[in-house]
FIKOLZA-1660 file (N, C-alpha, C; in steps of 0.1 Angstrom, whole numbers, plus 5000, padded with zeros to 4 digits):
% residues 184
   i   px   py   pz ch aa at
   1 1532 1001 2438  A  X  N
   1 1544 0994 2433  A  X CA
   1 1556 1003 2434  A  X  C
   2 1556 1014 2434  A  X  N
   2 1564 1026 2434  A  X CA
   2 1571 1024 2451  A  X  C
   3 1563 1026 2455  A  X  N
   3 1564 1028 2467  A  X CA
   3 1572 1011 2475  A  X  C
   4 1568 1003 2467  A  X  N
   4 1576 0989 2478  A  X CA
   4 1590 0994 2471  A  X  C
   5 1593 0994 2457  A  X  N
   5 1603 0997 2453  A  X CA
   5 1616 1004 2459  A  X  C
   6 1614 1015 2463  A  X  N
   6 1616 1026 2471  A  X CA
   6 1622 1017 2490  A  X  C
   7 1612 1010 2493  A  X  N
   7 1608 1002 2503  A  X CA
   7 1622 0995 2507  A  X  C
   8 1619 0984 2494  A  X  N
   8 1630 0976 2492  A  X CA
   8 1645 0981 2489  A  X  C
   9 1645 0995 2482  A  X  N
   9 1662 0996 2482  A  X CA
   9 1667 1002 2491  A  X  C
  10 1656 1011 2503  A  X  N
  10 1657 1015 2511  A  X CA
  10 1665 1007 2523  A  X  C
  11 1656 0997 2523  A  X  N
  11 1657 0983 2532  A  X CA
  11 1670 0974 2529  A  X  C
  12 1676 0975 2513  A  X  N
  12 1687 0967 2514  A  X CA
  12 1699 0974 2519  A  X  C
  13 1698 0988 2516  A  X  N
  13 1710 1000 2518  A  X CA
  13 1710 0999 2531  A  X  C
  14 1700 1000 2541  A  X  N
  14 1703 1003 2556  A  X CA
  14 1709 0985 2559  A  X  C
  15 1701 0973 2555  A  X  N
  15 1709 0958 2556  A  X CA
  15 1726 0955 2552  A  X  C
  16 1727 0964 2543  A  X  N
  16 1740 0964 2534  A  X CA
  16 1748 0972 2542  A  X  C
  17 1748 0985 2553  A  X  N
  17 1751 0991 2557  A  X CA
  17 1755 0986 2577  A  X  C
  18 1747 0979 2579  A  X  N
  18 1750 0973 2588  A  X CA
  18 1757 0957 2592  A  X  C
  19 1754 0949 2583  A  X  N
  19 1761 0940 2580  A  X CA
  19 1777 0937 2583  A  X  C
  20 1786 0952 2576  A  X  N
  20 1798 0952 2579  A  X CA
  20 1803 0948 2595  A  X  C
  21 1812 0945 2594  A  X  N
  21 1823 0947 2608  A  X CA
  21 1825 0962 2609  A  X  C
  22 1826 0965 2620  A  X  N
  22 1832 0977 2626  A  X CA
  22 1843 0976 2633  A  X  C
  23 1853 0981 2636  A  X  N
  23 1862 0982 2644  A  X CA
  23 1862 1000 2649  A  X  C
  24 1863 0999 2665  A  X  N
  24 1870 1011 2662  A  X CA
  24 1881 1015 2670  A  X  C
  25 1889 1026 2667  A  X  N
  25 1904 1024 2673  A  X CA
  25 1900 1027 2689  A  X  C
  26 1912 1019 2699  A  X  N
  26 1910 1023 2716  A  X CA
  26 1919 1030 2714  A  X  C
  27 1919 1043 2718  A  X  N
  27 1927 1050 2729  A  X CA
  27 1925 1047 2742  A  X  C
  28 1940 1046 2748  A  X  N
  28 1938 1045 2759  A  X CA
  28 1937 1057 2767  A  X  C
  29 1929 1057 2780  A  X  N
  29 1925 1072 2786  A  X CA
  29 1930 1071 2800  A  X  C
  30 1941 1087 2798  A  X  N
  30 1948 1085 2817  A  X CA
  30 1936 1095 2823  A  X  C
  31 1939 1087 2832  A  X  N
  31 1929 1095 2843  A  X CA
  31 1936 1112 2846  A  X  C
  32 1922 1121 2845  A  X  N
  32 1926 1136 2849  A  X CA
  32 1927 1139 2862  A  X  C
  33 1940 1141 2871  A  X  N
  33 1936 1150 2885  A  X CA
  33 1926 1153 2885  A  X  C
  34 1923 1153 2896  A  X  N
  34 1911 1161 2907  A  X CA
  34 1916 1174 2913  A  X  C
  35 1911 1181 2899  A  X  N
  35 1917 1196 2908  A  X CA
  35 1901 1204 2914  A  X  C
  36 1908 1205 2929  A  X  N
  36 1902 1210 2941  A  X CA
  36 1891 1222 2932  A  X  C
  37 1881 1229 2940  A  X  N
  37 1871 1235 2933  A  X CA
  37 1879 1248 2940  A  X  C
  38 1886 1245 2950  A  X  N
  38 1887 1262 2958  A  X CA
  38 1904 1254 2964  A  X  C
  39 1912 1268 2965  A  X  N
  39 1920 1268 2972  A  X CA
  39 1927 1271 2988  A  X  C
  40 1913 1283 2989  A  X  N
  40 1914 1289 3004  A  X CA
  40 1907 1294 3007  A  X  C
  41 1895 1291 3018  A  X  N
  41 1884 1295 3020  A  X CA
  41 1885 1304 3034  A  X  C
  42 1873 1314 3037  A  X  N
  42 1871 1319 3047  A  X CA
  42 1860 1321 3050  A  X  C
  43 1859 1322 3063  A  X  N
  43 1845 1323 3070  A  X CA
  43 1847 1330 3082  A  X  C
  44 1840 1340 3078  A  X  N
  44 1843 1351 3092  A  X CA
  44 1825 1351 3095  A  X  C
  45 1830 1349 3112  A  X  N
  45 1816 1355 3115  A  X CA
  45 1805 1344 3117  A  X  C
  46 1809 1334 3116  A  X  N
  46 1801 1324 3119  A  X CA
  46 1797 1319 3136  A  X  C
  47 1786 1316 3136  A  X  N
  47 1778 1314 3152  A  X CA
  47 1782 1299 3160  A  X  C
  48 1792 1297 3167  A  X  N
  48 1792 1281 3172  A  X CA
  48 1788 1284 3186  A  X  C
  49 1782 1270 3188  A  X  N
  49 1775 1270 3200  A  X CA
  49 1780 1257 3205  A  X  C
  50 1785 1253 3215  A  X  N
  50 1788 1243 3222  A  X CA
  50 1781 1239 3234  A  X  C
  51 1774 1228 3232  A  X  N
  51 1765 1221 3245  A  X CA
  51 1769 1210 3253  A  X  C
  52 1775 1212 3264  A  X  N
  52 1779 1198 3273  A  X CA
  52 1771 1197 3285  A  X  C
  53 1763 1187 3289  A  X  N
  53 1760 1187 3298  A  X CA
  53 1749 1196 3298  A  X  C
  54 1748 1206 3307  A  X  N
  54 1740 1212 3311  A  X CA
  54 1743 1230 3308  A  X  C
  55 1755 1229 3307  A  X  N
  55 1761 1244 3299  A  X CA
  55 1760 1242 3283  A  X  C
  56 1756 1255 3283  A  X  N
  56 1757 1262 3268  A  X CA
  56 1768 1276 3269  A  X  C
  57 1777 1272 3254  A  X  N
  57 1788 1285 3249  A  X CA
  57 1784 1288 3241  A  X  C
  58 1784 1300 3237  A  X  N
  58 1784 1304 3218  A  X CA
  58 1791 1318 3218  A  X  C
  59 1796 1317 3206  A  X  N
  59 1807 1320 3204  A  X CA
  59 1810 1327 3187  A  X  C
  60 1814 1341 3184  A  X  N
  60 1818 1340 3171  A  X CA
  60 1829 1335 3171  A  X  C
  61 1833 1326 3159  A  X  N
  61 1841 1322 3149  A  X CA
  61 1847 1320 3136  A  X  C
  62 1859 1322 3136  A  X  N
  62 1863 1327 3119  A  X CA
  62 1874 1315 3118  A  X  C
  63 1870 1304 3104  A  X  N
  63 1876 1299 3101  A  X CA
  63 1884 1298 3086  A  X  C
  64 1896 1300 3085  A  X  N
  64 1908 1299 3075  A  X CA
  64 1913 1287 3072  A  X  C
  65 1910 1281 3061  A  X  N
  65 1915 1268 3054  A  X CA
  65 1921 1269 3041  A  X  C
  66 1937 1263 3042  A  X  N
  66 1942 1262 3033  A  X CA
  66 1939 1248 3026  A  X  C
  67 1936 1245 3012  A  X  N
  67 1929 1234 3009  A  X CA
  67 1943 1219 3010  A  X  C
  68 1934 1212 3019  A  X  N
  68 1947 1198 3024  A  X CA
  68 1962 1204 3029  A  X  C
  69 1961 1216 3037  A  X  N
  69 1974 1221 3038  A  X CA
  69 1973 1223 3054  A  X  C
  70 1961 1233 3061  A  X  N
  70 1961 1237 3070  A  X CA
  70 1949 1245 3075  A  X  C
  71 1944 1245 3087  A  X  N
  71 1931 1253 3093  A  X CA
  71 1934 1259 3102  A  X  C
  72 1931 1269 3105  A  X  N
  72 1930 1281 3113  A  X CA
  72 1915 1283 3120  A  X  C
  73 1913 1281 3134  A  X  N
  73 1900 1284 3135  A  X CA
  73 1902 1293 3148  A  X  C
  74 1896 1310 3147  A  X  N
  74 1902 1314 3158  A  X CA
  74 1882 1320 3168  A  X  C
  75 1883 1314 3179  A  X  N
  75 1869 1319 3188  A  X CA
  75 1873 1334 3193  A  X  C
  76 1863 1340 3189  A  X  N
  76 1859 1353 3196  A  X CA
  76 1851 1357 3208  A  X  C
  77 1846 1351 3217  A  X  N
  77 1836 1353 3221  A  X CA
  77 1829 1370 3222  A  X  C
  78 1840 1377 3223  A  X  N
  78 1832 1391 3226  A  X CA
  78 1839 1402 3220  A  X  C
  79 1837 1414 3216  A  X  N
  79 1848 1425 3212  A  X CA
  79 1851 1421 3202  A  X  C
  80 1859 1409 3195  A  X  N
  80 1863 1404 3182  A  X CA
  80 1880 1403 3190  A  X  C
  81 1879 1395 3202  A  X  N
  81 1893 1392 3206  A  X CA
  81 1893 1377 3211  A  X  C
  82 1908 1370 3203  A  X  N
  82 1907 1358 3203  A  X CA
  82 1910 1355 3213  A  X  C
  83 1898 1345 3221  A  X  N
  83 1906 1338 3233  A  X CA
  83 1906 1327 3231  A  X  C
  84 1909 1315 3219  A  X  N
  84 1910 1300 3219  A  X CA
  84 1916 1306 3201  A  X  C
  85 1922 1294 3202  A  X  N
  85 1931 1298 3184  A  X CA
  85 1932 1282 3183  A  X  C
  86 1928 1272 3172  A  X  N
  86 1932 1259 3171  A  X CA
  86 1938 1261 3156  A  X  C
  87 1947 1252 3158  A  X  N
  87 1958 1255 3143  A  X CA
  87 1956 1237 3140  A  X  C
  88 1952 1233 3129  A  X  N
  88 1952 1221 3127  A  X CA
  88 1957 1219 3107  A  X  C
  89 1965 1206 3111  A  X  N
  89 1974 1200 3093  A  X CA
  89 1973 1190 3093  A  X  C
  90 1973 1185 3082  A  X  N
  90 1968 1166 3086  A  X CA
  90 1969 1158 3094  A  X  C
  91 1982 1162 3101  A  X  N
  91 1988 1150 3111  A  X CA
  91 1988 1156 3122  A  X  C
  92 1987 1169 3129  A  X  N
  92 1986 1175 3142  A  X CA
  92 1973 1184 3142  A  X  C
  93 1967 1188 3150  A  X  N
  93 1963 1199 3160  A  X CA
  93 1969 1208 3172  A  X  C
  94 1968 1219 3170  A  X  N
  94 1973 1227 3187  A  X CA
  94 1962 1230 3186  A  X  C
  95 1958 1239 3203  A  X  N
  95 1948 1246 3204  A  X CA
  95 1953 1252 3218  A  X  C
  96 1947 1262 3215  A  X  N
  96 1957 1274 3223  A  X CA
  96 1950 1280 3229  A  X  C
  97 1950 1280 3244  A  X  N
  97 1936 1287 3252  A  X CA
  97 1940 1300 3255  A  X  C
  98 1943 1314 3251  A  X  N
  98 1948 1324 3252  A  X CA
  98 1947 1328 3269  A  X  C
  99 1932 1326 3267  A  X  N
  99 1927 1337 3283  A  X CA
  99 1938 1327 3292  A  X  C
 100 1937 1317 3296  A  X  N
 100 1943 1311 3305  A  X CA
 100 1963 1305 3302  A  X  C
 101 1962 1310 3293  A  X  N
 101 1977 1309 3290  A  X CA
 101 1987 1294 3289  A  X  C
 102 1978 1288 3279  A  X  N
 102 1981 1269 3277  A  X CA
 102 1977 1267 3265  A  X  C
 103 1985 1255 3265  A  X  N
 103 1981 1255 3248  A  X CA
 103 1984 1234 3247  A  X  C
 104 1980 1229 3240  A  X  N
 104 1981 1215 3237  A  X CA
 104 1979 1209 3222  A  X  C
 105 1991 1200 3218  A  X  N
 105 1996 1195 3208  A  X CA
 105 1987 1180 3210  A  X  C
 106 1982 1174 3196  A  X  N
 106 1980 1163 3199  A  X CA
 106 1977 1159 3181  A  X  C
 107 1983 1148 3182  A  X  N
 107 1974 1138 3168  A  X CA
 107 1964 1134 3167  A  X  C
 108 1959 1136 3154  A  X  N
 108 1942 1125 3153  A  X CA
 108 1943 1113 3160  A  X  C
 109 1952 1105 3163  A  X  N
 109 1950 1091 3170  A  X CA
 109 1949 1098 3180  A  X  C
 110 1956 1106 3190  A  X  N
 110 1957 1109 3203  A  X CA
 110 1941 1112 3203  A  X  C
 111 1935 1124 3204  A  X  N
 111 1927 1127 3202  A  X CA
 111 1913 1115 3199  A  X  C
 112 1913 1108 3192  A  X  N
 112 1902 1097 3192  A  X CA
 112 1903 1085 3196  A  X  C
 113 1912 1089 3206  A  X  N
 113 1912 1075 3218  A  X CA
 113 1906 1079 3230  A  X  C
 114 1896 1093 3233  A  X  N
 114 1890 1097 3237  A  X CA
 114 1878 1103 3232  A  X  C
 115 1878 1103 3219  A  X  N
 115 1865 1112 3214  A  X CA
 115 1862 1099 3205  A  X  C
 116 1847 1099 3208  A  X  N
 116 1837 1093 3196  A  X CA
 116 1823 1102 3192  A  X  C
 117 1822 1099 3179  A  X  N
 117 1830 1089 3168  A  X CA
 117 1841 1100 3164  A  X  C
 118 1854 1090 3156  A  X  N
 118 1866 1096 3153  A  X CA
 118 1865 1108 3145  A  X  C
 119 1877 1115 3148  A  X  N
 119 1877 1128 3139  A  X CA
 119 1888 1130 3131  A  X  C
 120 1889 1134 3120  A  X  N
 120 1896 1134 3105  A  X CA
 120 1902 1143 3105  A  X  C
 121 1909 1145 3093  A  X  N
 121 1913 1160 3089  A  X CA
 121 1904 1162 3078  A  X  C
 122 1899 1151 3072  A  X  N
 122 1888 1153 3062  A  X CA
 122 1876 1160 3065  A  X  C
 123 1867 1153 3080  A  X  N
 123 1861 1158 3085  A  X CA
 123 1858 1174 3093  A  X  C
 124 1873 1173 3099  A  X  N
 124 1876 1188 3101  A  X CA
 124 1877 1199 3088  A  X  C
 125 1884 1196 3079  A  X  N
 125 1881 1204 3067  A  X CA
 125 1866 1206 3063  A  X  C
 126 1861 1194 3061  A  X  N
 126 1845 1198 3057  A  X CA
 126 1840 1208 3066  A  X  C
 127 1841 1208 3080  A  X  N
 127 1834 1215 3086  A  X CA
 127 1837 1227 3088  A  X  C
 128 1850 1229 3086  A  X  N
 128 1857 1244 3084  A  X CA
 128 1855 1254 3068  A  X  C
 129 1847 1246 3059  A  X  N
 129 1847 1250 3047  A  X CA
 129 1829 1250 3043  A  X  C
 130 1824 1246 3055  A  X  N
 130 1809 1244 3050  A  X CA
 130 1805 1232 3037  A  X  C
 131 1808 1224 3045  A  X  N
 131 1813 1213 3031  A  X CA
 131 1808 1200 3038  A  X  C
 132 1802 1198 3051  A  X  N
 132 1795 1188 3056  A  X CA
 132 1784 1186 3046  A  X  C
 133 1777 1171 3047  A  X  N
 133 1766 1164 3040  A  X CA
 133 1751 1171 3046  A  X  C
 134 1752 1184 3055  A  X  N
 134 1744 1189 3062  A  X CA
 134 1737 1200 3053  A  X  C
 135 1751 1208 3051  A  X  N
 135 1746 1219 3037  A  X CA
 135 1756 1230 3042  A  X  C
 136 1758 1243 3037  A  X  N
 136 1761 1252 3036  A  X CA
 136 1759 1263 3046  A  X  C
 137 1743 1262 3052  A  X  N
 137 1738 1265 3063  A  X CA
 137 1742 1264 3074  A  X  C
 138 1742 1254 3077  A  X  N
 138 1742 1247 3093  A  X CA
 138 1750 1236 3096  A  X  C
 139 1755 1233 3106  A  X  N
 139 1756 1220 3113  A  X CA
 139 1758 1213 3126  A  X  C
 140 1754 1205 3129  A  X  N
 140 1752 1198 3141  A  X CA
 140 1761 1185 3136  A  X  C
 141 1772 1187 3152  A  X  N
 141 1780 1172 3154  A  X CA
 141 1778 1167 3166  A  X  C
 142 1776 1156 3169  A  X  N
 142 1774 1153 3183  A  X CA
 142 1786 1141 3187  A  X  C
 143 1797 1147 3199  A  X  N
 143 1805 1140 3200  A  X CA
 143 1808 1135 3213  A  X  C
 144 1811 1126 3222  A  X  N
 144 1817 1122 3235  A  X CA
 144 1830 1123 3236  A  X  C
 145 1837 1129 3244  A  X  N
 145 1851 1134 3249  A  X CA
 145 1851 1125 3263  A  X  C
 146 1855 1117 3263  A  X  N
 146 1857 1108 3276  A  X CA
 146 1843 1102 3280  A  X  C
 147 1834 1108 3294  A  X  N
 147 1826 1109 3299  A  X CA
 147 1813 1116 3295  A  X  C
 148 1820 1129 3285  A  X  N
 148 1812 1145 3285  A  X CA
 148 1810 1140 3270  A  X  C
 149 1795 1147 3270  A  X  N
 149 1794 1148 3255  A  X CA
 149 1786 1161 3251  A  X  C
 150 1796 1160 3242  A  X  N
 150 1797 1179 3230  A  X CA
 150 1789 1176 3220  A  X  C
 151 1780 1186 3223  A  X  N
 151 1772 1191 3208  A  X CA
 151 1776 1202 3201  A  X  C
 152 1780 1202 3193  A  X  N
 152 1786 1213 3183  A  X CA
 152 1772 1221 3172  A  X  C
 153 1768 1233 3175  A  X  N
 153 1764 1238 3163  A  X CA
 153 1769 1247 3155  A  X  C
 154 1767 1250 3143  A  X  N
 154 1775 1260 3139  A  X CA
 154 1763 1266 3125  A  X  C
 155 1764 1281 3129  A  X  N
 155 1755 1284 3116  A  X CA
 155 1765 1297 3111  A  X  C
 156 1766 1289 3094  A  X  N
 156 1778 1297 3089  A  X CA
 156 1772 1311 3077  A  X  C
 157 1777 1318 3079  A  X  N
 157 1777 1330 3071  A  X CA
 157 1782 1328 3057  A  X  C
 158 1780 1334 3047  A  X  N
 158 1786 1330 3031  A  X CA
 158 1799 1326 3034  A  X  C
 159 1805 1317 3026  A  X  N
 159 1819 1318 3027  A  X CA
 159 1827 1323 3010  A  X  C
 160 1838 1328 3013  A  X  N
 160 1848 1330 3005  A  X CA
 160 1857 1324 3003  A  X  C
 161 1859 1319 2989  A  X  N
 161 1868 1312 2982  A  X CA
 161 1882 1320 2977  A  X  C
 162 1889 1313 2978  A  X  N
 162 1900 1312 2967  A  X CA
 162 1905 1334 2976  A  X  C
 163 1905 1336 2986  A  X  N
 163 1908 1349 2987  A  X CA
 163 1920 1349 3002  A  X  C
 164 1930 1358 3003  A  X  N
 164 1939 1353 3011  A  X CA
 164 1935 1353 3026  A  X  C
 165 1941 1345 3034  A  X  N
 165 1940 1342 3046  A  X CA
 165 1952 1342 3051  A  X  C
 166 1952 1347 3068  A  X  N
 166 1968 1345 3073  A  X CA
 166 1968 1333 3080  A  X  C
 167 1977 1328 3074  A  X  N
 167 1982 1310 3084  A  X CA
 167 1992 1312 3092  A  X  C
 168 2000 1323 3097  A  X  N
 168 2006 1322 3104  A  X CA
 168 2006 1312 3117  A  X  C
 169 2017 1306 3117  A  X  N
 169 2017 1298 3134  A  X CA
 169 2019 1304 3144  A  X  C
 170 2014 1307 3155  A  X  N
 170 2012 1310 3168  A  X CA
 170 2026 1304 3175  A  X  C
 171 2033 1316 3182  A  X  N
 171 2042 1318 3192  A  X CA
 171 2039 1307 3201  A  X  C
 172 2044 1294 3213  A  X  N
 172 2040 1290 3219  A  X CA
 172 2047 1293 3230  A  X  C
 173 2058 1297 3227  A  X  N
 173 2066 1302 3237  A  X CA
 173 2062 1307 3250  A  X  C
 174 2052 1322 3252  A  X  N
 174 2044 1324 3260  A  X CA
 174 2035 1317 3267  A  X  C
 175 2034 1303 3260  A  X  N
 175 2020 1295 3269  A  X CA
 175 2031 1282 3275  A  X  C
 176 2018 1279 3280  A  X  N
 176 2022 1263 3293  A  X CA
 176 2019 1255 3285  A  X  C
 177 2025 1241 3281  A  X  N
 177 2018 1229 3275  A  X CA
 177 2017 1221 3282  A  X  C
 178 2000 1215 3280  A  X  N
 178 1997 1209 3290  A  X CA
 178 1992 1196 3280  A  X  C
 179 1985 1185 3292  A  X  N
 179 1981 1174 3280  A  X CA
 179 1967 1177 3274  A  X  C
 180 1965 1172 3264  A  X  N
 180 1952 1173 3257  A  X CA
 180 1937 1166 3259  A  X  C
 181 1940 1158 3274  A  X  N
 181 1928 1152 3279  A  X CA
 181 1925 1165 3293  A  X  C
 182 1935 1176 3295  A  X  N
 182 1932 1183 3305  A  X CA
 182 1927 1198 3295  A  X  C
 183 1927 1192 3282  A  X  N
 183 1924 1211 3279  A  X CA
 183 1909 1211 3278  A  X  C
 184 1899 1206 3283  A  X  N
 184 1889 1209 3280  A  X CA
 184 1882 1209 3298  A  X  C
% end
């Protein structure tokens, strides 16, 4: 008897207690920026290999990314002397063949009216930051340039965040500009 008692006022308090209306106040919620995880990344020392056809390159490479600003990716093949320098910002590309003294301007549209599948600045960032859906490690792109199709690998070394990098732009003065279906 004790015990239904107990039962019962237990059972009306929790009935009594839910019963009510609730209201509760809205605030309304502004959305927070999306602030970037890194500002400026580097990667020195990374291994790219380029396969067309029947030739193989490889190549060290160090790439400098300012985050949605600008990329710097400069090829070494030997000694640690740049002979290819590609300077890429949302809306353009150069790439600057040193050894042969030429260099070519072109936009993502120019550029993917020849190459499939298309290429981004998004996409080029990922790949410059180790930030492809591939991993941190590695990556393989496989691309067609007219006729010719490029295999890209790249196995990258730790990268560094948020540490300074030189973005300086490249003199063009000294080079020939040519079109960008003839730089390859």
């Amino acid at each position: 008897m004790k015990y239904k008692s107990i039962f019962i006022v237990l059972s009306s308090a929790l009935l009594l207690c839910s019963c009510g209306a609730k209201k509760k106040a809205v605030h309304p919620v502004e959305p927070q920026p999306v602030v970037p995880a890194w500002h400026t990344c580097l990667i020195q020392g990374a291994q790219a290999t380029v396969f067309t056809g029947e030739d193989k390159v490889s190549s060290s490479v160090t790439m400098q990314t300012v985050h949605d600003s600008m990329i710097v990716i400069s090829v070494m093949p030997m000694l640690g002397m740049e002979m290819m320098r590609v300077e890429a910002t949302p809306t353009q590309i150069i790439a600057i063949d040193k050894l042969h003294g030429r260099y070519a301007k072109a936009t993502f549209a120019d550029i993917n009216r020849r190459l499939t599948p298309s290429l981004n600045w998004d996409i080029l960032q990922q790949l410059c930051t180790a930030e492809l859906p591939t991993g941190p490690e590695k990556a393989r792109l496989v691309y067609t340039f007219g006729k010719e199709r490029l295999e890209l690998i790249i196995n990258y070394p730790p990268r560094k965040l948020d540490v300074p990098v030189r973005m300086t732009n490249q003199r063009l003065t000294k080079y020939t500009e040519i079109d960008v279906s003839k730089f390859l």
